[in-house]
C-alpha positions in Angstrom: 130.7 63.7 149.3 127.4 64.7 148.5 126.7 68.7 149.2 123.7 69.2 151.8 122.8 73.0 151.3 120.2 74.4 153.5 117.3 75.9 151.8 116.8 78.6 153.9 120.4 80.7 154.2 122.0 78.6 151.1 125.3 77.8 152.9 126.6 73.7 152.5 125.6 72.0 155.7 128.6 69.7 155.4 131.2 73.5 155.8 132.4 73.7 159.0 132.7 77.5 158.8 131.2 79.7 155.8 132.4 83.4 155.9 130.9 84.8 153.3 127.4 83.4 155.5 128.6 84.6 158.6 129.1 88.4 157.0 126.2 88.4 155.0 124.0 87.1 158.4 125.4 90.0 160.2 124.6 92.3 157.1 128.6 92.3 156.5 129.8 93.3 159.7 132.7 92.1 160.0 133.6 92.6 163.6 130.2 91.5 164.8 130.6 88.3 162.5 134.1 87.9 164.3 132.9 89.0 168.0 129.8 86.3 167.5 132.3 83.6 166.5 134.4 83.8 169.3 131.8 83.6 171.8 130.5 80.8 170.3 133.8 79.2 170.6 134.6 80.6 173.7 130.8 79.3 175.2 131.0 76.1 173.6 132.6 73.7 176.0 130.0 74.9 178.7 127.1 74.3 175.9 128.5 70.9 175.4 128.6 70.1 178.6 125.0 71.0 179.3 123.5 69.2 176.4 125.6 66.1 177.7 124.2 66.6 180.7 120.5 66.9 179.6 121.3 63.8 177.4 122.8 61.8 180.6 119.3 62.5 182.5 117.4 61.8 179.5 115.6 65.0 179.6 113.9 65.2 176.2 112.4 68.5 176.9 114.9 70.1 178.2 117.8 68.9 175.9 115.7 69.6 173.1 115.0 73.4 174.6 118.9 73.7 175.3 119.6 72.3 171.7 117.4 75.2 170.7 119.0 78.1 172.5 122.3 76.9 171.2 121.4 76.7 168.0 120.6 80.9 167.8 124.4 80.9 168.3 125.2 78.1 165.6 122.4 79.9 163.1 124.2 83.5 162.9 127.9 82.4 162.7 128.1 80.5 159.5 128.9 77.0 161.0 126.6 75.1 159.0 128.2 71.5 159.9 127.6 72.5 163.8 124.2 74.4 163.0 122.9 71.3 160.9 124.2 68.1 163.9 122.5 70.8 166.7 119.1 70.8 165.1 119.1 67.5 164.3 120.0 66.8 168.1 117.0 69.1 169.1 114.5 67.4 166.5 115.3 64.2 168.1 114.7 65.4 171.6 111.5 66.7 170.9 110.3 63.1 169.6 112.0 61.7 172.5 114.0 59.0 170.6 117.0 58.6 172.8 119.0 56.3 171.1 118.7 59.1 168.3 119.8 61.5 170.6 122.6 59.5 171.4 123.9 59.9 168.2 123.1 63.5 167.4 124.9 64.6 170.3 128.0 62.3 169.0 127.4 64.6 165.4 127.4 67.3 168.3 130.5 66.8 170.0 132.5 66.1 166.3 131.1 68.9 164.8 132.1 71.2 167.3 135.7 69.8 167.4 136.2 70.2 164.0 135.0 73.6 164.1 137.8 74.4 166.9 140.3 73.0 165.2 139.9 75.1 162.0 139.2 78.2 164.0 142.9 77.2 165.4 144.6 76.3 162.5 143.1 79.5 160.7 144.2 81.4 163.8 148.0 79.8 163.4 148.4 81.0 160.0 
């Protein structure tokens, strides 16, 4: 697999969590890092949920502005794979190409799951 790195913070776009980008985010805070993670995981189902809602109504602007808010969370948690499939979901709300958003929210939902399954199995060890 081809890496994707993001030009702007560096991290691989394909990582479902980079720690080393999550401390350095928070200028090495470690408990901030941690405290920001777990209320992105702990927010996520509801943020999910909204964006599928926005999707079901096909409310471009409003997905696309929701996409956005969410994605201040995904930026400063190093969660590049989550970060990357939410602004591609916002992009494609702003051009109002459903079919695209149909997919990016798909990217959406799988990118989150993977991320709460490593945060679990990382938890378990």
């Amino acid at each position: 697999m081809t890496e994707m790195i993001d030009p702007v913070y560096g991290m691989d776009s394909s990582s479902v969590h980079d720690t080393d980008s999550a401390l350095y985010l928070v200028g090495g805070d470690a408990a901030l890092a941690a405290e920001l993670m777990q209320a992105l995981l702990d927010g996520l189902p509801d943020e999910i949920a909204a964006l599928r809602a926005a999707l079901a109504e096909s409310d471009w602007p409003g997905l696309a502005e929701y996409a956005h808010q969410v994605r201040g969370a995904t930026r400063y948690c190093g969660v590049p794979a989550l970060d990357a499939a939410i602004e591609a979901l916002e992009r494609a709300a702003r051009l109002g190409d459903g079919l695209r958003c149909e997919d990016c929210f798909l990217r959406v939902e799988l990118q989150a799951r993977r991320l709460q399954e490593a945060m679990t199995a990382r938890d378990a060890e």
